[in-house]
CHARMM-style PDB file with segment names, atoms N, HN, CA, C and O in Angstrom:
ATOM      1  N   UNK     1      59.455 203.423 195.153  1.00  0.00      PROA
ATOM      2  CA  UNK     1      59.251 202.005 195.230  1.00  0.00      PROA
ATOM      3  C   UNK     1      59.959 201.333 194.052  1.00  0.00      PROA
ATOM      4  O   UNK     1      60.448 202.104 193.227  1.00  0.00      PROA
ATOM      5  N   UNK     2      60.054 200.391 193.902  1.00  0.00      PROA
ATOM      6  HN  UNK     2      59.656 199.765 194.572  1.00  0.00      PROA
ATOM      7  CA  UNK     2      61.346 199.446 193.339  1.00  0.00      PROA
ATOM      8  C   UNK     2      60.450 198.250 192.915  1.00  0.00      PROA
ATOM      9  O   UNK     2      59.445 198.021 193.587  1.00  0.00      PROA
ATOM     10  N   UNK     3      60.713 197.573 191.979  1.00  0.00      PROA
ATOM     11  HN  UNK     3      61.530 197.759 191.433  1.00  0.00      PROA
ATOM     12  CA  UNK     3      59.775 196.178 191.774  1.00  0.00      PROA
ATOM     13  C   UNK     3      60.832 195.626 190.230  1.00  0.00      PROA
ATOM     14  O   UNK     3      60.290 195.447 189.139  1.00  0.00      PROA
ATOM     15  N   UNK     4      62.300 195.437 190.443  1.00  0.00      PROA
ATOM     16  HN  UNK     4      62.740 195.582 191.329  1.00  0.00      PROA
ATOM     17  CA  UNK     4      62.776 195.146 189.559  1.00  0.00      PROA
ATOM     18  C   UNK     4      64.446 195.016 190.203  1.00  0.00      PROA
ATOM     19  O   UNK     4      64.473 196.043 190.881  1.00  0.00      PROA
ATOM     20  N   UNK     5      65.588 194.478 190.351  1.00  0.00      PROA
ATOM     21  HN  UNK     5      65.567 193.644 189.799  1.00  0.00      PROA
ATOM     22  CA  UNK     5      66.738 194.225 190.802  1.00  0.00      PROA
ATOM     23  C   UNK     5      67.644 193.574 189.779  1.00  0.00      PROA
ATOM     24  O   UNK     5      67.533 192.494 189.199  1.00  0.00      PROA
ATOM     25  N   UNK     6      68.520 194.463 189.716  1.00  0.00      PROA
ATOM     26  HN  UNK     6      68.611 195.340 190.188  1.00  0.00      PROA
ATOM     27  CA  UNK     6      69.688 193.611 188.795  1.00  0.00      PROA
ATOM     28  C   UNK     6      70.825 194.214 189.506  1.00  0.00      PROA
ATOM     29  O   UNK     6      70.814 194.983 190.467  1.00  0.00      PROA
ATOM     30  N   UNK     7      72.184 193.522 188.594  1.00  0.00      PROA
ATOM     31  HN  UNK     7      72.193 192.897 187.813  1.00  0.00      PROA
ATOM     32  CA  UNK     7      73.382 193.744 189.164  1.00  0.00      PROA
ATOM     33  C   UNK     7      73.922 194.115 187.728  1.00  0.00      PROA
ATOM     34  O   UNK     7      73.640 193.474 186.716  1.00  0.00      PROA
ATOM     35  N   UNK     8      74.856 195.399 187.773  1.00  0.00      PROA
ATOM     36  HN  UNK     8      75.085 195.919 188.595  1.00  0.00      PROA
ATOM     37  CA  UNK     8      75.544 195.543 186.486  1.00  0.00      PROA
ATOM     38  C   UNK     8      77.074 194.936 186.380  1.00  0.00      PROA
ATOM     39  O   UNK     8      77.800 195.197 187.339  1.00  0.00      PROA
ATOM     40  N   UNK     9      77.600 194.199 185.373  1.00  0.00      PROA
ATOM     41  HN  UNK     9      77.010 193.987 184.594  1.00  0.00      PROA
ATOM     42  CA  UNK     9      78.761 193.498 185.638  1.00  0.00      PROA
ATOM     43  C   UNK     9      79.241 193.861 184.298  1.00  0.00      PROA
ATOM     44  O   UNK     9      78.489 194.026 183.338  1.00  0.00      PROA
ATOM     45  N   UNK    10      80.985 194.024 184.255  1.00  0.00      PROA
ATOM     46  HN  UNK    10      81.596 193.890 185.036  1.00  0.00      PROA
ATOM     47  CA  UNK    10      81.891 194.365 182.929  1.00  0.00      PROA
ATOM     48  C   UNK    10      82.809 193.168 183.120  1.00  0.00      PROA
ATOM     49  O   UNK    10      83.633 193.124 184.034  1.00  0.00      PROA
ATOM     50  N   UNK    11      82.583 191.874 181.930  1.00  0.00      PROA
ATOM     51  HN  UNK    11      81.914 191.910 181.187  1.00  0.00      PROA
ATOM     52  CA  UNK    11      83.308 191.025 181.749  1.00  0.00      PROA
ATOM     53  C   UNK    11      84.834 191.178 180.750  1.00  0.00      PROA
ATOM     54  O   UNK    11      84.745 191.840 179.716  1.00  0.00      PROA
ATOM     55  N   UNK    12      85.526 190.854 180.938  1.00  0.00      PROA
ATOM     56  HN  UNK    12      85.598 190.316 181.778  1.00  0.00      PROA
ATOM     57  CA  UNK    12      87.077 190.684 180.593  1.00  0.00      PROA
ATOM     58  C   UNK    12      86.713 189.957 179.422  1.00  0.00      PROA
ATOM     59  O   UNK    12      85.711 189.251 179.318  1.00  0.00      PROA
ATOM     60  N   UNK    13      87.377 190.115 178.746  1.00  0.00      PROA
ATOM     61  HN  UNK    13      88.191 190.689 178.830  1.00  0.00      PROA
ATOM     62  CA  UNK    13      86.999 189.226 177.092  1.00  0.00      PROA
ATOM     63  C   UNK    13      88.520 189.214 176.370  1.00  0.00      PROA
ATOM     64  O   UNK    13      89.206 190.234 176.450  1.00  0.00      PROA
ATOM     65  N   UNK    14      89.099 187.849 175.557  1.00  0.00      PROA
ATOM     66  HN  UNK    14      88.541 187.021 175.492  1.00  0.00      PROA
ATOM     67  CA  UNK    14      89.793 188.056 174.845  1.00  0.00      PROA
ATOM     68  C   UNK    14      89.647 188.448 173.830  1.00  0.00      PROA
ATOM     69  O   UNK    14      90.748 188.476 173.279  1.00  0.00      PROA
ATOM     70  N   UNK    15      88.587 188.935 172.947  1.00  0.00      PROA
ATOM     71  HN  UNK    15      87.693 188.912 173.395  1.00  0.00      PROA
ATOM     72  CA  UNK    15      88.084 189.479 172.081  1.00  0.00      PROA
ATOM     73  C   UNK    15      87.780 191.231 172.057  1.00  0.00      PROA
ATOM     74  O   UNK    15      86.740 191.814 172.360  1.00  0.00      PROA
ATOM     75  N   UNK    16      89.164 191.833 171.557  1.00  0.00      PROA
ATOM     76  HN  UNK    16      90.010 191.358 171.311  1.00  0.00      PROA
ATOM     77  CA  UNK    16      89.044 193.570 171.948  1.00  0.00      PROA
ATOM     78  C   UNK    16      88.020 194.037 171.601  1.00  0.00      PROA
ATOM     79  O   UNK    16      88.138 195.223 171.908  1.00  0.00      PROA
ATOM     80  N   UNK    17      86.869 193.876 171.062  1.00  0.00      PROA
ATOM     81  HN  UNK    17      86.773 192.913 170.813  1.00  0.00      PROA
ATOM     82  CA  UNK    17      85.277 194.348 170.472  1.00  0.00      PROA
ATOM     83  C   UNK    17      84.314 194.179 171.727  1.00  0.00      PROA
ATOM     84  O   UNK    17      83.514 194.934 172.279  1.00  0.00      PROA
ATOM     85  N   UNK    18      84.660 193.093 171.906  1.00  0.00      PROA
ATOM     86  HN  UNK    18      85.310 192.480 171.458  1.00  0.00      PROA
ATOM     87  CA  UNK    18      83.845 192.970 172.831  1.00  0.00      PROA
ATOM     88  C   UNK    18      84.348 193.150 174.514  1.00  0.00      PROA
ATOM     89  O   UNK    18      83.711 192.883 175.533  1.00  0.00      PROA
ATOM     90  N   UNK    19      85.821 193.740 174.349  1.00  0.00      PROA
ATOM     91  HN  UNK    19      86.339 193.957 173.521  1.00  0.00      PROA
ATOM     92  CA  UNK    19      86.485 194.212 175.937  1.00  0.00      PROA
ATOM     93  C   UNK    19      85.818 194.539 177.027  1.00  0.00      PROA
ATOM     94  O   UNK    19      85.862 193.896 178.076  1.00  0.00      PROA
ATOM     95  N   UNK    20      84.961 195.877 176.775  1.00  0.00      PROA
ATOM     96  HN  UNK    20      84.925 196.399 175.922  1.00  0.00      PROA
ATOM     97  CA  UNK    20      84.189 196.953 177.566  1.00  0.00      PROA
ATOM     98  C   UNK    20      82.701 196.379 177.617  1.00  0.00      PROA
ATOM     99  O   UNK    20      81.839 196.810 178.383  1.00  0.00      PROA
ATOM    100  N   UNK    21      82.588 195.741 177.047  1.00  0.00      PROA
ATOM    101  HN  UNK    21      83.288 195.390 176.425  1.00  0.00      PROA
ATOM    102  CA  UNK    21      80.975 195.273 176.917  1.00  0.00      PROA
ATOM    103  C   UNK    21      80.409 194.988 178.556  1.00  0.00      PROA
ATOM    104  O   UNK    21      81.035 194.370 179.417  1.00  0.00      PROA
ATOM    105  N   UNK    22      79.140 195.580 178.699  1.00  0.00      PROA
ATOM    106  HN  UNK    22      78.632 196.082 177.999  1.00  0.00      PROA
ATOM    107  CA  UNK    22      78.794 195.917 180.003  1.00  0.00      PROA
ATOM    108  C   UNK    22      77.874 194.935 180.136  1.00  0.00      PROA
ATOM    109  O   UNK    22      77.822 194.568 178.962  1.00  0.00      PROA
ATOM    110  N   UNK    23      77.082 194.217 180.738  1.00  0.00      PROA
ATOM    111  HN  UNK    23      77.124 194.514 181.692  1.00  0.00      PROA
ATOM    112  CA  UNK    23      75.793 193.133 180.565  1.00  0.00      PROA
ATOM    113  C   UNK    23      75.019 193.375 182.304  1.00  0.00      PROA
ATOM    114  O   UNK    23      75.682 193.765 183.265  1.00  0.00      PROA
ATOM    115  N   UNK    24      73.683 193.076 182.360  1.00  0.00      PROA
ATOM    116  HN  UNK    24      73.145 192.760 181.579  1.00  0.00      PROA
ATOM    117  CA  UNK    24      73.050 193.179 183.752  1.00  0.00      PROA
ATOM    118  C   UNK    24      72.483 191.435 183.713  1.00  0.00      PROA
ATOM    119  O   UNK    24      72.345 190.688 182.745  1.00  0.00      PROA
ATOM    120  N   UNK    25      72.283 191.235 184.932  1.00  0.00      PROA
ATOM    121  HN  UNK    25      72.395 191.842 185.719  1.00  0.00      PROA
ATOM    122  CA  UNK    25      72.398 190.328 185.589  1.00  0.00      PROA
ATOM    123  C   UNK    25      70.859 190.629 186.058  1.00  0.00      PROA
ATOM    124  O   UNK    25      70.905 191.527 186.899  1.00  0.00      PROA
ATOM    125  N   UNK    26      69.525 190.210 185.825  1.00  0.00      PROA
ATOM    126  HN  UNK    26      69.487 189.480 185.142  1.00  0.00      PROA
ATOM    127  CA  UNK    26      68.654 190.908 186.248  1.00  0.00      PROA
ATOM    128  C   UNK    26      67.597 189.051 186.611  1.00  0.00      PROA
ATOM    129  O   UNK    26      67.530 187.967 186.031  1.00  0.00      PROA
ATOM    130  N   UNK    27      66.955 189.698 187.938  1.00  0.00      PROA
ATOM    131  HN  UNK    27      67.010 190.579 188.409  1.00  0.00      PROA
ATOM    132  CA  UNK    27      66.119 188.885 188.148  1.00  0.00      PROA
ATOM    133  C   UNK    27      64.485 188.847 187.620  1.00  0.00      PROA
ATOM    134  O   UNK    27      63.644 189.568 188.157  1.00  0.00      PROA
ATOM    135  N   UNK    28      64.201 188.060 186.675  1.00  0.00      PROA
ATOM    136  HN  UNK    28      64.884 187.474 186.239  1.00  0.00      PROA
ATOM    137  CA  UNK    28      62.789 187.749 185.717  1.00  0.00      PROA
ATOM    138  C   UNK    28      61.714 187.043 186.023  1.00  0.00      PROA
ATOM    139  O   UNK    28      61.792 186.618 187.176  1.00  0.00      PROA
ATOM    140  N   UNK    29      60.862 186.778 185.541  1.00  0.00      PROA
ATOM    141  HN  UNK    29      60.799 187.124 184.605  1.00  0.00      PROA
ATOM    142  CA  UNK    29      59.750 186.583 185.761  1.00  0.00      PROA
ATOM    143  C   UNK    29      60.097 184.178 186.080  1.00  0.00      PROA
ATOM    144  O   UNK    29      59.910 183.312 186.936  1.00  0.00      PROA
ATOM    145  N   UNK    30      60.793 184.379 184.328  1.00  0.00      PROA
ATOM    146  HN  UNK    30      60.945 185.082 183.633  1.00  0.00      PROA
ATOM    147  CA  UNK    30      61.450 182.956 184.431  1.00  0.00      PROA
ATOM    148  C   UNK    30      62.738 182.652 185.463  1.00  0.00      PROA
ATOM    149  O   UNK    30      63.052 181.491 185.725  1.00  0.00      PROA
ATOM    150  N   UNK    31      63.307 183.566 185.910  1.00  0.00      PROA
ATOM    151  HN  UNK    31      63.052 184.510 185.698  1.00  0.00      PROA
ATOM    152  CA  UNK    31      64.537 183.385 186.664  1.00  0.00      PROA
ATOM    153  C   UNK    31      65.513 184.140 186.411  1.00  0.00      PROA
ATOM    154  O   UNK    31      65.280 185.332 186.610  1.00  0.00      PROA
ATOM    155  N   UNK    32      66.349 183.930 186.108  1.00  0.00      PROA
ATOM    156  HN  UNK    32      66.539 182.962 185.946  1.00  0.00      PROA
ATOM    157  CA  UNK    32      67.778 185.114 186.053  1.00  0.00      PROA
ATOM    158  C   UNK    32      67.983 184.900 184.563  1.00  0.00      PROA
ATOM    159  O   UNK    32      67.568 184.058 183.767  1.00  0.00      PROA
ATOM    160  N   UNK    33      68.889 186.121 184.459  1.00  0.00      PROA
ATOM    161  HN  UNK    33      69.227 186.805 185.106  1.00  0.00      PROA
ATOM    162  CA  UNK    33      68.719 186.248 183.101  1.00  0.00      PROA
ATOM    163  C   UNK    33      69.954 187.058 182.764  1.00  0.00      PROA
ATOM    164  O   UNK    33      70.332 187.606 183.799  1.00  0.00      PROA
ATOM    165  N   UNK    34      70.718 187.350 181.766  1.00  0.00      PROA
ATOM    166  HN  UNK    34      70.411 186.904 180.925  1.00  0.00      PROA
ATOM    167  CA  UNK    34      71.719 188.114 181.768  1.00  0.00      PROA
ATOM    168  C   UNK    34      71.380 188.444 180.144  1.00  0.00      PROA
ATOM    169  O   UNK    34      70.753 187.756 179.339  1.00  0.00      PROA
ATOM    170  N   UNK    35      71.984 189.660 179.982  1.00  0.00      PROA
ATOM    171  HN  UNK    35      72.494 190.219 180.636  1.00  0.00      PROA
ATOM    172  CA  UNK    35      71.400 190.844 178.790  1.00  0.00      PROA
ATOM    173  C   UNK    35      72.828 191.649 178.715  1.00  0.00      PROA
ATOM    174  O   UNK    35      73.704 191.844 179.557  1.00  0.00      PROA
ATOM    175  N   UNK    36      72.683 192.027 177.361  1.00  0.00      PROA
ATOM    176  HN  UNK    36      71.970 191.869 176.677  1.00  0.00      PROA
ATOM    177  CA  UNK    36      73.731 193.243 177.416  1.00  0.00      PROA
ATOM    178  C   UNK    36      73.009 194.477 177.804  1.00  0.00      PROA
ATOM    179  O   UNK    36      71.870 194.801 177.468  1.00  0.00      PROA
ATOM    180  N   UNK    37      73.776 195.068 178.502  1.00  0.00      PROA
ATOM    181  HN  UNK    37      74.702 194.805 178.774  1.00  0.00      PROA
ATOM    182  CA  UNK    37      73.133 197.107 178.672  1.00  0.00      PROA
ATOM    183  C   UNK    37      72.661 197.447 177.740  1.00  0.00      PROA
ATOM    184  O   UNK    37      71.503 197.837 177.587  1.00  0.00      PROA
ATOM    185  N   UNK    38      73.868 197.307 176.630  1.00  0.00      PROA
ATOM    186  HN  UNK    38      74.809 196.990 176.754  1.00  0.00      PROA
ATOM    187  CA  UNK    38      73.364 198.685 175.281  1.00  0.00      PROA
ATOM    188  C   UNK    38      71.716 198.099 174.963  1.00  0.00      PROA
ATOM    189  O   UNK    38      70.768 198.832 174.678  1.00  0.00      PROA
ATOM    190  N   UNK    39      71.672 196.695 175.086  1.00  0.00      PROA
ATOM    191  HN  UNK    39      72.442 196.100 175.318  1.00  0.00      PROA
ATOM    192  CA  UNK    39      70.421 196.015 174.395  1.00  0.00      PROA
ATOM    193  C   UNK    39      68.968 196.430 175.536  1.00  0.00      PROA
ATOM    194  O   UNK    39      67.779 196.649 175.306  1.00  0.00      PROA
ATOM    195  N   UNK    40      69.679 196.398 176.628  1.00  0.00      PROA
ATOM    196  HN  UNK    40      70.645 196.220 176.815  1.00  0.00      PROA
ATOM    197  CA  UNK    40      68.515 197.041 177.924  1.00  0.00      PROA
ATOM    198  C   UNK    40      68.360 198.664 177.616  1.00  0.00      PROA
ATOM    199  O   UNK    40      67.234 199.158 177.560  1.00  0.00      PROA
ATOM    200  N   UNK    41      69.515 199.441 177.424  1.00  0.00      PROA
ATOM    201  HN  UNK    41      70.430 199.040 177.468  1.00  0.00      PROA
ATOM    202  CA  UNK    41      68.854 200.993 177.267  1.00  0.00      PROA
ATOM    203  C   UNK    41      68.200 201.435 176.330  1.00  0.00      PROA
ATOM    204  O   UNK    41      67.857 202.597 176.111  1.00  0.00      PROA
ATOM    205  N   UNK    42      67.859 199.757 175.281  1.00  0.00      PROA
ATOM    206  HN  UNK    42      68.138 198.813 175.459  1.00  0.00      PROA
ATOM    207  CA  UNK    42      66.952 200.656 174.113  1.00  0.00      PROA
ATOM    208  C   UNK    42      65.623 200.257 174.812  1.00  0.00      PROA
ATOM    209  O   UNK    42      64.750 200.504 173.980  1.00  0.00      PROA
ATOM    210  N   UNK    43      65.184 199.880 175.663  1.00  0.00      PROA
ATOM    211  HN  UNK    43      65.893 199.680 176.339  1.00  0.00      PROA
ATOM    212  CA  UNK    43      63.954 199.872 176.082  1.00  0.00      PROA
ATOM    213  C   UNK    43      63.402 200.469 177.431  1.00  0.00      PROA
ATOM    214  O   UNK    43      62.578 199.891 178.140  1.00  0.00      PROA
ATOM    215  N   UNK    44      64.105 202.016 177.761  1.00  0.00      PROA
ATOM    216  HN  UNK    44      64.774 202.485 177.185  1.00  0.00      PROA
ATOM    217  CA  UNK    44      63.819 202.975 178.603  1.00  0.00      PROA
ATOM    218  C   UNK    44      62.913 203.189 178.176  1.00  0.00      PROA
ATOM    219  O   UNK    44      62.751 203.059 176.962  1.00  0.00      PROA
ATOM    220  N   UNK    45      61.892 203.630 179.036  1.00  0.00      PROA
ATOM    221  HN  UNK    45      62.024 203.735 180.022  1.00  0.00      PROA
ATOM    222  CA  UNK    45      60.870 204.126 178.628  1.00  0.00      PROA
ATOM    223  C   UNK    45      59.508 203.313 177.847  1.00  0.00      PROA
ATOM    224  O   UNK    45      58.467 203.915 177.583  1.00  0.00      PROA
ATOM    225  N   UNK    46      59.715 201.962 177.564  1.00  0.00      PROA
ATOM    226  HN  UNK    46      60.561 201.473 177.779  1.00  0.00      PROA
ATOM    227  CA  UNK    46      58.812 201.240 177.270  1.00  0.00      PROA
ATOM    228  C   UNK    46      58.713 201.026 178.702  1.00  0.00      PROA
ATOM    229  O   UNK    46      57.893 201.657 179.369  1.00  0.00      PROA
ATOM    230  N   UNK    47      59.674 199.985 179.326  1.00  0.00      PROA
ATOM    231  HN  UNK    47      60.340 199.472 178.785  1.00  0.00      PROA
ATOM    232  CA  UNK    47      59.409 199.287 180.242  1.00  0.00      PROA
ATOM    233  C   UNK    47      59.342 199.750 181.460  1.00  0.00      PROA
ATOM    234  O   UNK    47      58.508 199.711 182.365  1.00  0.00      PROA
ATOM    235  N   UNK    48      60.502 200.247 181.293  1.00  0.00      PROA
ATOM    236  HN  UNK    48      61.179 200.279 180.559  1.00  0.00      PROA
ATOM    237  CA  UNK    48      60.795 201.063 182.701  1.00  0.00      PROA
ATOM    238  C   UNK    48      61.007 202.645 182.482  1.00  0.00      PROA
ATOM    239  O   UNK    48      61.598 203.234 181.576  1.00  0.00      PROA
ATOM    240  N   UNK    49      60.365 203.110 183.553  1.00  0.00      PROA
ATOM    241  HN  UNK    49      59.885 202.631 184.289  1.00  0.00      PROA
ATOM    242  CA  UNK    49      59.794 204.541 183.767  1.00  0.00      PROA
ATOM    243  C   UNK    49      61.557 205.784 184.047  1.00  0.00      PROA
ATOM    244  O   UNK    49      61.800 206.958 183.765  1.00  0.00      PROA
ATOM    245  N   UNK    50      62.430 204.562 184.774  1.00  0.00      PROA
ATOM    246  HN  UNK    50      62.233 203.609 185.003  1.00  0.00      PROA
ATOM    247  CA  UNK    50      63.208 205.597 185.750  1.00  0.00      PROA
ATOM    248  C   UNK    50      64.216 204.092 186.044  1.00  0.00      PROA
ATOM    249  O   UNK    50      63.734 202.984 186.276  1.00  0.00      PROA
ATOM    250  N   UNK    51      65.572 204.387 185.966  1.00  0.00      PROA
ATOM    251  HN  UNK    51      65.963 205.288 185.777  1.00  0.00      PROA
ATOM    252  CA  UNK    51      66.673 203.331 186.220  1.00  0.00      PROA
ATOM    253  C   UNK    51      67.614 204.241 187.632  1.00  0.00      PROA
ATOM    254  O   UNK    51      68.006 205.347 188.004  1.00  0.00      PROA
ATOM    255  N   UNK    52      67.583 203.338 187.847  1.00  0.00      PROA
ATOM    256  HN  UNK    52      67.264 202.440 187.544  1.00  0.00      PROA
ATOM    257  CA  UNK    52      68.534 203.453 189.587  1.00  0.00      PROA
ATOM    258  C   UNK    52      69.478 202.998 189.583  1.00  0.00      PROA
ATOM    259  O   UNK    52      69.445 201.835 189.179  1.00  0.00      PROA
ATOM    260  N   UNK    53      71.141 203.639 190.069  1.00  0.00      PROA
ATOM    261  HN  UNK    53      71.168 204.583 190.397  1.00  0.00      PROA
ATOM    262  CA  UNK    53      72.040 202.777 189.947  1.00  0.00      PROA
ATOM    263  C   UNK    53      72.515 203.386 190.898  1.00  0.00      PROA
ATOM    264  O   UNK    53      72.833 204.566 191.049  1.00  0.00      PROA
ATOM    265  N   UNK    54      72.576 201.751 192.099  1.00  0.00      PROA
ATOM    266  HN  UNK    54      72.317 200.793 191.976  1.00  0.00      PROA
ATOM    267  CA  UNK    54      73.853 202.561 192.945  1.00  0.00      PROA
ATOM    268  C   UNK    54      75.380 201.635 193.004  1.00  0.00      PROA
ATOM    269  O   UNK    54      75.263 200.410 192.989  1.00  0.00      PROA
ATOM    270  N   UNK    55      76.239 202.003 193.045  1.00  0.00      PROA
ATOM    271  HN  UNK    55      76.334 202.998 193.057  1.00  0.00      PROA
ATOM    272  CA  UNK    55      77.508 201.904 192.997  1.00  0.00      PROA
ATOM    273  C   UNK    55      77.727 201.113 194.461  1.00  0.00      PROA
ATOM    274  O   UNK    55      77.345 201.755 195.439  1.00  0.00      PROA
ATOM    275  N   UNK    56      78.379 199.607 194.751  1.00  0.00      PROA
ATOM    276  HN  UNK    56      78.689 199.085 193.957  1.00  0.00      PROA
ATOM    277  CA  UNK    56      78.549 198.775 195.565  1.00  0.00      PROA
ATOM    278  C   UNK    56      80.081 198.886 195.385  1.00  0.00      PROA
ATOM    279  O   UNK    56      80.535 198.796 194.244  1.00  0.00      PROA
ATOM    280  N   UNK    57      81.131 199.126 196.724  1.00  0.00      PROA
ATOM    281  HN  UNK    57      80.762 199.199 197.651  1.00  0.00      PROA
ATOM    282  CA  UNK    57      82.227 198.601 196.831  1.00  0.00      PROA
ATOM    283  C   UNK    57      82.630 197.565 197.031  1.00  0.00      PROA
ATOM    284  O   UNK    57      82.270 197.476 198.204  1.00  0.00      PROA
ATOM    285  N   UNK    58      83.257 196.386 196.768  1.00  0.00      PROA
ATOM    286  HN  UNK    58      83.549 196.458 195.814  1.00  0.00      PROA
ATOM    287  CA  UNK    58      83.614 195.679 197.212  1.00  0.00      PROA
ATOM    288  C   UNK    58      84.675 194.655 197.061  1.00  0.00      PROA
ATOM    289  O   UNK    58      84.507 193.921 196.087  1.00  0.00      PROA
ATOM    290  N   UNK    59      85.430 194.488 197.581  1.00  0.00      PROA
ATOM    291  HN  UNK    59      85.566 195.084 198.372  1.00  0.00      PROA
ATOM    292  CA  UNK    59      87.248 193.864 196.998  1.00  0.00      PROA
ATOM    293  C   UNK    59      86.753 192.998 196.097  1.00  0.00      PROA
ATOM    294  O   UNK    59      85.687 192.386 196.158  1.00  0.00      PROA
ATOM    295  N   UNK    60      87.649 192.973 195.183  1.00  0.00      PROA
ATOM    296  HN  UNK    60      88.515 193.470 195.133  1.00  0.00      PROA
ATOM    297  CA  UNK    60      87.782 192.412 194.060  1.00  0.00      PROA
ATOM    298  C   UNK    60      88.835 191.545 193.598  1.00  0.00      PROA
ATOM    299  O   UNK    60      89.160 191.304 192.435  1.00  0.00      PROA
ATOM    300  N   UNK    61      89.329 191.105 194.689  1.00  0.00      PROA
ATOM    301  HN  UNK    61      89.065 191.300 195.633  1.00  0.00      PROA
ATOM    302  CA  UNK    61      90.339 189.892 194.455  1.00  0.00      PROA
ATOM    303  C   UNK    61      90.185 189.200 194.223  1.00  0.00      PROA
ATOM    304  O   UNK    61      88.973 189.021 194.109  1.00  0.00      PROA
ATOM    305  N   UNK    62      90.977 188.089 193.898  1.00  0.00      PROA
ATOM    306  HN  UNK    62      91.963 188.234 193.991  1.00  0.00      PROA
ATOM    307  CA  UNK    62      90.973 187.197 192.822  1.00  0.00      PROA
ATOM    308  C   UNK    62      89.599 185.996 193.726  1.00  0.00      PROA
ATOM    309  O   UNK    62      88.576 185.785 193.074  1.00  0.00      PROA
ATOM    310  N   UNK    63      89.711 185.403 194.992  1.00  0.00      PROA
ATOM    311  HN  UNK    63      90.542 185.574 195.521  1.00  0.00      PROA
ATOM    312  CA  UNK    63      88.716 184.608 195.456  1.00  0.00      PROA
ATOM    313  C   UNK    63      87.880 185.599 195.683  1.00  0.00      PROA
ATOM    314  O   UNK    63      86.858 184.992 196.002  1.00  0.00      PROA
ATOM    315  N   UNK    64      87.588 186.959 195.740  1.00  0.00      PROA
ATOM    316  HN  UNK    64      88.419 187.452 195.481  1.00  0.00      PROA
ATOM    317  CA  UNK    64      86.184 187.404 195.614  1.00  0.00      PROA
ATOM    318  C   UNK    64      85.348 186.960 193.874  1.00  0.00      PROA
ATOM    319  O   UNK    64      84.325 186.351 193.561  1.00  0.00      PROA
ATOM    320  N   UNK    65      86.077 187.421 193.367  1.00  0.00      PROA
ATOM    321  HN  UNK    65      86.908 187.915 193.622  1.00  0.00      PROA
ATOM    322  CA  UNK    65      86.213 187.391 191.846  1.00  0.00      PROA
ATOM    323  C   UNK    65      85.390 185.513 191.258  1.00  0.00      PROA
ATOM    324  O   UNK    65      84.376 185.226 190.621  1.00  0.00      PROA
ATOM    325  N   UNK    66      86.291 184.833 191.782  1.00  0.00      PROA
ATOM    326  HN  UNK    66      87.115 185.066 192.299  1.00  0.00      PROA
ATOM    327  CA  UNK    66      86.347 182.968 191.425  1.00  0.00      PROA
ATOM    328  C   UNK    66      84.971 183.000 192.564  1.00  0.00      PROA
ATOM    329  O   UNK    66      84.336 182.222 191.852  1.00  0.00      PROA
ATOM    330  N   UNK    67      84.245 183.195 193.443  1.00  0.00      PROA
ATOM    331  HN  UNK    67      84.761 183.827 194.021  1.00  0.00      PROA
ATOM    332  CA  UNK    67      83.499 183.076 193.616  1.00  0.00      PROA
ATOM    333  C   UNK    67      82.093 183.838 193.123  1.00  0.00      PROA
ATOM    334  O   UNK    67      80.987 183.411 193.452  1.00  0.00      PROA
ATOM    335  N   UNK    68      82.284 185.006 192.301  1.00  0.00      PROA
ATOM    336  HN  UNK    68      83.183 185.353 192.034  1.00  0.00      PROA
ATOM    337  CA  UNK    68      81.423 185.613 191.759  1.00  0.00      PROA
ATOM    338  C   UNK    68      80.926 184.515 190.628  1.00  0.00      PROA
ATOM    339  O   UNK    68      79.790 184.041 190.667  1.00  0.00      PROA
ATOM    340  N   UNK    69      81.641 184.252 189.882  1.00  0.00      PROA
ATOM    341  HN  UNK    69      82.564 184.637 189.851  1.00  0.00      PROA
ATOM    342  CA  UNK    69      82.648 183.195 188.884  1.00  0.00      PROA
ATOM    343  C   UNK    69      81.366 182.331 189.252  1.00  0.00      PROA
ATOM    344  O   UNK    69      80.417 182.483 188.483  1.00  0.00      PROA
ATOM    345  N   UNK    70      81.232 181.646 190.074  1.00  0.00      PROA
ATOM    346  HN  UNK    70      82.003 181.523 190.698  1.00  0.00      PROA
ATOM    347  CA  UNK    70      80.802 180.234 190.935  1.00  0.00      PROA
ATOM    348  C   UNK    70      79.633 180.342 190.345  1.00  0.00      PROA
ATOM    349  O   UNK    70      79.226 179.803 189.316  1.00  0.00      PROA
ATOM    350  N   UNK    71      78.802 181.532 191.517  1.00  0.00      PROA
ATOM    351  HN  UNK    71      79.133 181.969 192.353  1.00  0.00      PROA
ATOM    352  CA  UNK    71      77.677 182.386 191.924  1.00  0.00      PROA
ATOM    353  C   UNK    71      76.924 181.475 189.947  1.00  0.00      PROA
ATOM    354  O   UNK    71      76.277 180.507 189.549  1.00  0.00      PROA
ATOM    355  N   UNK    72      77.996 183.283 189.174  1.00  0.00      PROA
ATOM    356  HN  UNK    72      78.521 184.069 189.498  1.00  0.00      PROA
ATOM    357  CA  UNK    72      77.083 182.908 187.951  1.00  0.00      PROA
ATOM    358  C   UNK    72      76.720 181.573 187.152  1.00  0.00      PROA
ATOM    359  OT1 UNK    72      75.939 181.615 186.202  1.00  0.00      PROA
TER     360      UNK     72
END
């Protein structure tokens, strides 16, 4: 059973430090919310018991992309 949904997303940055930086997209109690990973995997195990990740294909062109864009 499941009682928690996010989306994991890797933003493009002109800033090389922050290139790879991974962030989740997670739905909260207040509403949506966006977090970095590294800052979510220090709280395995407080919060959450067990993390699930499944891997979504889906084109990534540029109007898939500008509408993700929108979305956030």
């Amino acid at each position: 059973m499941f009682d928690h949904v996010g989306m994991i997303l890797r933003f493009d940055s002109s800033n090389n430090s922050k290139k790879k930086e991974v962030y989740i997209l997670e739905a909260v109690s207040s509403g949506v919310g966006v977090k970095k990973w590294s800052d979510l995997r220090k709280s395995f195990g407080q919060f959450y018991l067990r993390v699930v990740i499944r891997h979504i294909e889906w084109p990534r062109g540029d109007k898939a992309l500008d509408l993700l864009g929108q979305f956030l």
